[in-house]
C-alpha positions in Angstrom: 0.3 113.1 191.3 0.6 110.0 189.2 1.1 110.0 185.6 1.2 107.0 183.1 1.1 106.1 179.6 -0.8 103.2 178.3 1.1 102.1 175.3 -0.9 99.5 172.3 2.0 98.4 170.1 -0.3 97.1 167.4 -1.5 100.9 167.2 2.0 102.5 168.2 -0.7 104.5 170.2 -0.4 106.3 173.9 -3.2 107.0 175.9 -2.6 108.6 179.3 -4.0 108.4 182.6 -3.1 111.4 185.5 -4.3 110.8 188.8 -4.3 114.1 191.5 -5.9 114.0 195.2 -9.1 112.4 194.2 -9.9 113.1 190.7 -8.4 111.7 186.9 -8.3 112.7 183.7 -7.7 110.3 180.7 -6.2 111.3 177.5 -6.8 109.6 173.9 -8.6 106.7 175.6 -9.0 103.5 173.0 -12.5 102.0 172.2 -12.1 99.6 175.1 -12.4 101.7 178.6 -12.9 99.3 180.6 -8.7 99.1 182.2 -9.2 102.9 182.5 -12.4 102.7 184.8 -10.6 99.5 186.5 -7.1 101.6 187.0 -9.5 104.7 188.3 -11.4 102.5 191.1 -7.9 100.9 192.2 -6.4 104.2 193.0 -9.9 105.2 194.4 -10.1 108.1 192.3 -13.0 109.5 190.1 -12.7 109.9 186.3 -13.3 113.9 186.0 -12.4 114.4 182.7 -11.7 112.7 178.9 -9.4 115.2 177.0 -8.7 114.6 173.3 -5.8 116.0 171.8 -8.0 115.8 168.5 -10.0 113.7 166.0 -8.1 110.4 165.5 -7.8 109.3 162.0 -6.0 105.8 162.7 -8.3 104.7 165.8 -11.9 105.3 167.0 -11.5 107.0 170.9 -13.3 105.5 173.9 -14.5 108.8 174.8 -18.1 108.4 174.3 -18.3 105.0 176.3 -16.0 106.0 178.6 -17.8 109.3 179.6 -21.1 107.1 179.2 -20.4 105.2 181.7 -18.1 107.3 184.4 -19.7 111.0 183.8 -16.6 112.4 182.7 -16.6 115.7 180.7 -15.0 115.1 177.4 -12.7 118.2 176.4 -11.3 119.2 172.7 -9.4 121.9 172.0 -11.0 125.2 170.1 -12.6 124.5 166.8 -13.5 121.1 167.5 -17.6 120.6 165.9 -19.2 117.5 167.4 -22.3 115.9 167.5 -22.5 115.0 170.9 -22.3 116.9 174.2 -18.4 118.4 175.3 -16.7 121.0 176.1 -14.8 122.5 173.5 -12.1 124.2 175.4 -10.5 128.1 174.6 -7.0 128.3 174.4 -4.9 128.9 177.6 -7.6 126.9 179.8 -7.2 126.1 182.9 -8.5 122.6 184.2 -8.7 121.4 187.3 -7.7 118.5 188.4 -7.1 117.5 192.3 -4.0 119.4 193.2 -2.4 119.8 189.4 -3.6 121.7 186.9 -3.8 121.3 182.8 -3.1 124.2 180.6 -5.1 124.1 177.3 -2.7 125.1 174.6 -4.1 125.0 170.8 -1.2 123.9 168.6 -3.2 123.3 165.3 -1.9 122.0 162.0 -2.0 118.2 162.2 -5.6 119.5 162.1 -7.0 123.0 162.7 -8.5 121.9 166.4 -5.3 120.1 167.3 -4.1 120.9 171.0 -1.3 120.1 173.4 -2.3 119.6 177.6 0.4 120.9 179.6 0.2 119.6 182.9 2.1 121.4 186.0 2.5 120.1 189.3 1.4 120.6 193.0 4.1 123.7 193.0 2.9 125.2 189.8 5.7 123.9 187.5 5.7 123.0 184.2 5.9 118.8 184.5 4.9 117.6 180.5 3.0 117.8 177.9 0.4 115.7 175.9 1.3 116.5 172.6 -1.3 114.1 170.4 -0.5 114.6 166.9 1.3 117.3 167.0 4.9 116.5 168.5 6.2 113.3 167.8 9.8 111.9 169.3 11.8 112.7 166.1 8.8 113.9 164.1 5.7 116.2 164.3 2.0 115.4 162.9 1.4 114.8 159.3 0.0 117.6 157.9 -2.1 116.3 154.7 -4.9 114.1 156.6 -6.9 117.1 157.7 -6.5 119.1 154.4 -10.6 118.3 152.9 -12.0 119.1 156.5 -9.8 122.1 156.7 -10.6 123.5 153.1 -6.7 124.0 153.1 -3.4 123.0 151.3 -1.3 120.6 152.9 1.5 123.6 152.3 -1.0 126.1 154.5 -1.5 123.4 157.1 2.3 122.6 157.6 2.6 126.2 157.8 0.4 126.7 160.8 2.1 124.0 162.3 5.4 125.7 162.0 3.8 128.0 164.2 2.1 125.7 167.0 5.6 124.6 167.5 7.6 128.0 167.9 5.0 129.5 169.8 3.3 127.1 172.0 6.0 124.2 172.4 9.5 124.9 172.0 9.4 127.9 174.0 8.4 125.7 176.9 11.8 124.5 179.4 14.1 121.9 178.3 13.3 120.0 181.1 9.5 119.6 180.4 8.5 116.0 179.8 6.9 114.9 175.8 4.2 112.4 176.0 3.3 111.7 172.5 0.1 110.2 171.0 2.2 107.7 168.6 5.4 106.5 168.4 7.1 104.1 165.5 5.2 102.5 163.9 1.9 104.4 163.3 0.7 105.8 160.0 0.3 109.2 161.3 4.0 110.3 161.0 7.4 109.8 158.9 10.1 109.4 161.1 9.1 108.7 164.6 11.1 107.4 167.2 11.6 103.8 168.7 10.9 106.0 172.2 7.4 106.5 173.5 8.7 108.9 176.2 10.9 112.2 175.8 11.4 115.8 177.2 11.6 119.2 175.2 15.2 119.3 175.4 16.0 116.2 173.4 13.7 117.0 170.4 15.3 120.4 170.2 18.6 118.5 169.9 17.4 115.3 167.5 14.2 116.4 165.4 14.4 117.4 162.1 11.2 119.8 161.9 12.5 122.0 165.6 15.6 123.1 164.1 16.2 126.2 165.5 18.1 127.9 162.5 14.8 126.1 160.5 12.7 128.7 157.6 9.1 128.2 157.9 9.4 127.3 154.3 12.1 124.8 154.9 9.9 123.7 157.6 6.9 123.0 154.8 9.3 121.9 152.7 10.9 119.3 154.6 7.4 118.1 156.7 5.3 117.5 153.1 7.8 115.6 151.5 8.1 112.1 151.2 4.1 111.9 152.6 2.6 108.2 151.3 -1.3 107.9 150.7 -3.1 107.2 154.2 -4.8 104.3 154.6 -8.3 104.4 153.5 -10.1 103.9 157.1 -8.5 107.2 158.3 -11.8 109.5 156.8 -14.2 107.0 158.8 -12.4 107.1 161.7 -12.5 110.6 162.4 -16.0 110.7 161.4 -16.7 108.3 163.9 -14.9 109.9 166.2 -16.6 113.3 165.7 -20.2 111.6 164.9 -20.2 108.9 166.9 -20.7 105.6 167.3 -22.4 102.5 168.8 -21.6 101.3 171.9 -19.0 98.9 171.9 -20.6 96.5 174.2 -23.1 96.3 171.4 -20.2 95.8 168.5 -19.0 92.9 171.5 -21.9 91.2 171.8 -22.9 90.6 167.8 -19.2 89.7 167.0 -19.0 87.0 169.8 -22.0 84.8 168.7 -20.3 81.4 168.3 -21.1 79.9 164.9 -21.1 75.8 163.7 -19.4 75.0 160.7 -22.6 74.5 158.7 -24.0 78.2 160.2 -20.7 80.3 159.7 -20.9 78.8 155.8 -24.4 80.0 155.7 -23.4 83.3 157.0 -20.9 83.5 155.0 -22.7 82.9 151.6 -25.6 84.7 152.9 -24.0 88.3 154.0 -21.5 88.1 151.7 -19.0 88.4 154.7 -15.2 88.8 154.7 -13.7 86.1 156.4 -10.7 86.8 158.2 -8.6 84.1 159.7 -6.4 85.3 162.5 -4.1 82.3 163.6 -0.3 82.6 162.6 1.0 82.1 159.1 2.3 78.6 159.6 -0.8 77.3 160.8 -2.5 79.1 157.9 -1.1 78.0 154.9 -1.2 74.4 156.3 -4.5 74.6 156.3 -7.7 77.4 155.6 -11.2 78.0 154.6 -11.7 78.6 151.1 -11.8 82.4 150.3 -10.6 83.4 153.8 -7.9 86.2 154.4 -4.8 86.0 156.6 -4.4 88.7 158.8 -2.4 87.4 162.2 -3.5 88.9 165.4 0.2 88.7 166.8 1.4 91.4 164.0 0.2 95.2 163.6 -3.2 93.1 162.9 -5.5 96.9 163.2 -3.7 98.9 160.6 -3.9 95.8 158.0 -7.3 95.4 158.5 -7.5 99.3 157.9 -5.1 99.2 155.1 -6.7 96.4 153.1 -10.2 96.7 153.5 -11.8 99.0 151.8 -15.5 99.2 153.6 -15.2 100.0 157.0 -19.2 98.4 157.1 -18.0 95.2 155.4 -19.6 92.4 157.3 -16.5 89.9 158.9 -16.7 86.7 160.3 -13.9 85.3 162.0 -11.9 82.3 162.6 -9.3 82.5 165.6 -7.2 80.7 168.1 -9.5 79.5 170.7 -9.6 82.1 173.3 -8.5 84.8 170.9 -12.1 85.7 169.8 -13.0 88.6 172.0 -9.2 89.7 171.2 -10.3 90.0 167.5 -13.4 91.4 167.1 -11.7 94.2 169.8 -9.1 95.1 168.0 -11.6 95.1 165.0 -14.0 97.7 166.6 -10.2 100.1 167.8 -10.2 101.0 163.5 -14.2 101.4 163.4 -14.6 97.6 161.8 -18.0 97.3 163.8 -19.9 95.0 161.8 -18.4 91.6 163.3 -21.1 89.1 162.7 -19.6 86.2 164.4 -16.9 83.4 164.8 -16.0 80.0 163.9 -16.8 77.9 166.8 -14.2 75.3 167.4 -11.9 77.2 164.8 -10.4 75.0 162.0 -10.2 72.3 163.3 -13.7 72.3 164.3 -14.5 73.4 159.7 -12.1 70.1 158.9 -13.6 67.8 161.1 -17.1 68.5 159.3 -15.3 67.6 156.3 -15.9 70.8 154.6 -13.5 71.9 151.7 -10.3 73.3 153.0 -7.7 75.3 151.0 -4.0 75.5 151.4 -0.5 77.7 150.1 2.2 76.7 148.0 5.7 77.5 150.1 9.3 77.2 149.7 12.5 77.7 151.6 14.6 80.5 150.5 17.0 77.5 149.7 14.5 76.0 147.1 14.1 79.3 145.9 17.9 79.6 144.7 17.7 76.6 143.5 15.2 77.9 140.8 16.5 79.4 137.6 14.9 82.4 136.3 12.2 82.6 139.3 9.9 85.7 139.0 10.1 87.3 142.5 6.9 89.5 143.9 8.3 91.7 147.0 5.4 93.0 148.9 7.7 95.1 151.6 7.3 99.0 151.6 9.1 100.8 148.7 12.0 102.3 151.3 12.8 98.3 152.2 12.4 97.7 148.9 14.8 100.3 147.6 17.0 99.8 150.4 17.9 96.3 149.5 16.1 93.5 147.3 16.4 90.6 145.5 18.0 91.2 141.9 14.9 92.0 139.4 12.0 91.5 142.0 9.0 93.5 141.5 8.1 95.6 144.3 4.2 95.5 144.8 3.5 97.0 147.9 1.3 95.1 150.6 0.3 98.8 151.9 -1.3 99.5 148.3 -2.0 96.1 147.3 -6.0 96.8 146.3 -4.3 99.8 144.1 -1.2 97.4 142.5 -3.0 94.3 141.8 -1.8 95.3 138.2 1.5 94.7 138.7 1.1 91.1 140.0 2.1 88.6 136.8 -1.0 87.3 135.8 0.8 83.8 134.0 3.5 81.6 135.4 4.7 80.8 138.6 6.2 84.0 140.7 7.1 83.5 144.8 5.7 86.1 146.8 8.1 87.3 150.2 8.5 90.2 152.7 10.4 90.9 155.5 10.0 87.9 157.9 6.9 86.0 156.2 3.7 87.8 157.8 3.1 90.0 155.1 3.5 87.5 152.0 1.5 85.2 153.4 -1.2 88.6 153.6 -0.7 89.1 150.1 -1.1 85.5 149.1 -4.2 84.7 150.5 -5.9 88.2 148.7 -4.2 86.8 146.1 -5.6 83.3 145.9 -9.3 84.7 147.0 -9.1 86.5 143.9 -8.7 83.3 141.6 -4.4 83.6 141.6 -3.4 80.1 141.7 0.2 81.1 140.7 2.3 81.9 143.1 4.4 80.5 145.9 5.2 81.9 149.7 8.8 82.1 150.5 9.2 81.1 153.7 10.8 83.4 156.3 11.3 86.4 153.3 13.9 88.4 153.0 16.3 87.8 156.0 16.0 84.3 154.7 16.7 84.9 151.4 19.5 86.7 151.6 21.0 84.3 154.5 20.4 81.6 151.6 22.5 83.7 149.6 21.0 84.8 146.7 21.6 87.8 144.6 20.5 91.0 146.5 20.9 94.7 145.2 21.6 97.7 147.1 19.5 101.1 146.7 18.3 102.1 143.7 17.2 105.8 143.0 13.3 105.2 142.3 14.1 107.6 138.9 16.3 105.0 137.9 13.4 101.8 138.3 
């Protein structure tokens, strides 16, 4: 028997591949199958099954290309409606697979068809479970995404869950290995471990929702509170994931179509296209196409995308590293941001040397920033960083929410914009500069920088008290 987890650390997402005596099954695949077919043909095994712990909100599955092209049956747990063929599986299943067998065990809440894939061993023995959504390391499943589909409360959701978990999980041995769907990281939780691997035992011992002396209404309690909106992609996702969707060789082949300087203008003014430059900050604010948004491939690069952009059909064209393009528009297509239409061919360099107009972004060390009396400070970090520790009489404007806070941004005189560690500001500067701000100024390196330059910092802060 092998069993591995295929970690994405842009999606803080594991997918899982079991291999017994011939056969495979592969759980939560992402969009891209390919590596999964690859791994399958190396061990010389065949790809019997596709098992989803449930409909993903924060990704689109590879489940329909990967059964598409393998034959795999794709499994969900009971409930589950789709519009394509699978098997929707009863609780206390038994599949098949070589010499091992997996144990269908409905554990709704997350969402009402939710279930955990207990896999024993050759002898028979409980070896670990696949969890999904609904154990995380140090955190369980988020029990307010599936609350419109489920014509219930979040309260009556988290409640259910309560009982997934007493019933179906924590009654299993100490022993018995936790493979989760997410770890740190991912949207879809509120506290989850650094870990991506972890047995029963230790989540009895270290998470907050499996306390054993724990009321369900403590339980509720506890797992609602302190819940932030989810991004807006999350609905589209699990539509697509439950709908379907086009082939992603198809999404592939219209976002790779190399584009001139004069024809990537054209498309742009023509389609009305989001342009999204990927290359890292530095190189960016050197140095852009007018209009263009910064979101760097080498950070969480999918969930900003998800986060900021509000139409999951918007046409995108793309300007990237050369090399990086196939990268992109992949990563693009794992949130359900299909409609690529094409890349800059030649990058940036290849826009400047046609001499078209180029844009740049004011900057400033954090030690020209103390230098500056009075400066109006625009923090874009999450409100727990934020209230955690931040510059004296910054305004906190969350890059999560930014579509939602533009409000809060001062519309006259100069205000420097920072994070953590410069990716984010530079984010919210470019939205902010497509959107006709010409006031504002990236501090370089944020807030380790600042506060290694020495300026005035404040501890927490109750939010009443803001």
């Amino acid at each position: 028997m092998t069993v591995e987890q295929i970690y994405t650390g842009c999606l803080a997402q594991g997918a899982y591949y079991i291999a017994s005596n011939g056969e495979a099954v592969i759980i939560d695949p992402l969009r891209e199958v390919g590596p999964y077919i690859d791994r399958a043909e190396k061990d010389g095994v065949k790809i019997k099954y596709i098992l989803e712990t449930h409909f993903h909100a924060d990704f689109v599955s590879g489940h329909l290309d990967l059964a598409a092209k393998t034959g795999a049956t794709i499994v969900y747990g009971p409930t589950a409606n789709t519009k394509f063929d699978c098997h929707v599986a009863t609780d206390g299943e038994v599949l098949k697979v070589g010499d091992v067998e997996i144990h269908v065990l409905h554990t709704p809440g997350h969402t009402m068809e939710s279930t955990t894939y207990l896999l024993k061993d050759e002898s028979g023995k409980d070896h670990a479970i696949f969890s999904g959504d609904t154990l995380f390391l140090g955190d369980v499943g988020r029990p307010d995404l599936a609350q419109k589909a489920a014509t219930m409360t979040q309260e009556e959701l988290a409640g259910i869950l309560f009982d997934s978990l007493r019933n179906k999980i924590m009654t299993l041995a100490d022993e018995v290995i936790v493979y989760p769907g997410h770890g740190a990281g991912s949207s879809c939780g509120k506290n989850m471990s650094k870990e991506t691997v972890g047995t029963i035992g230790d989540q009895k011992a270290t998470n907050y929702a499996l306390r054993a002396s724990m009321t369900k209404e403590e339980f509720v309690a506890e797992v609602t509170d302190g819940l932030s909106a989810p991004p807006a992609y999350f609905p589209e996702n699990v539509r697509m994931n439950k709908m379907g969707y086009e082939s992603l060789d198809k999404v592939m082949e219209k976002g790779l179509r190399p584009l001139s300087p004069d024809a990537f203008e054209a498309a742009a003014n023509e389609t009305e296209a989001l342009v999204i430059d990927t290359r890292h900050q530095n190189t960016f604010i050197k140095g852009f196409v007018p209009q263009s948004i910064f979101i760097g491939i080498d950070g969480s690069f999918a969930m900003w995308v998800g986060a900021l952009i509000l139409d999951i059909n918007q046409p995108i064209l793309i300007i990237a590293d050369s090399g990086r393009e196939e990268e992109v528009v992949t990563r693009l297509s794992r949130v359900g941001y299909d409609n690529s239409i094409g890349f800059l061919e030649g990058g940036f360099d290849a826009w400047k040397a046609a001499g078209k107009d180029v844009d740049t972004l004011d900057q400033v060390t954090a030690e020209e920033l103390k230098g500056i009396e009075g400066a109006t400070i625009v923090d874009v970090r999450k409100q727990g960083e934020y209230l955690s520790e931040h510059v004296v009489d910054a305004v906190n404007v969350e890059l999560d929410y930014f579509n939602d806070q533009m409000a809060s941004v001062p519309q006259e005189g100069t205000f420097y914009v920072h994070c953590a560690g410069g990716y984010r500001s530079v984010i919210a500067s470019s939205i902010l500069k497509a959107r006709g701000y010409h006031n504002m100024v990236d501090v370089a390196g944020g807030f380790k920088a600042i506060k290694e330059a020495g300026l005035s910092v404040t501890d927490y802060v109750c939010p009443s008290t803001l």
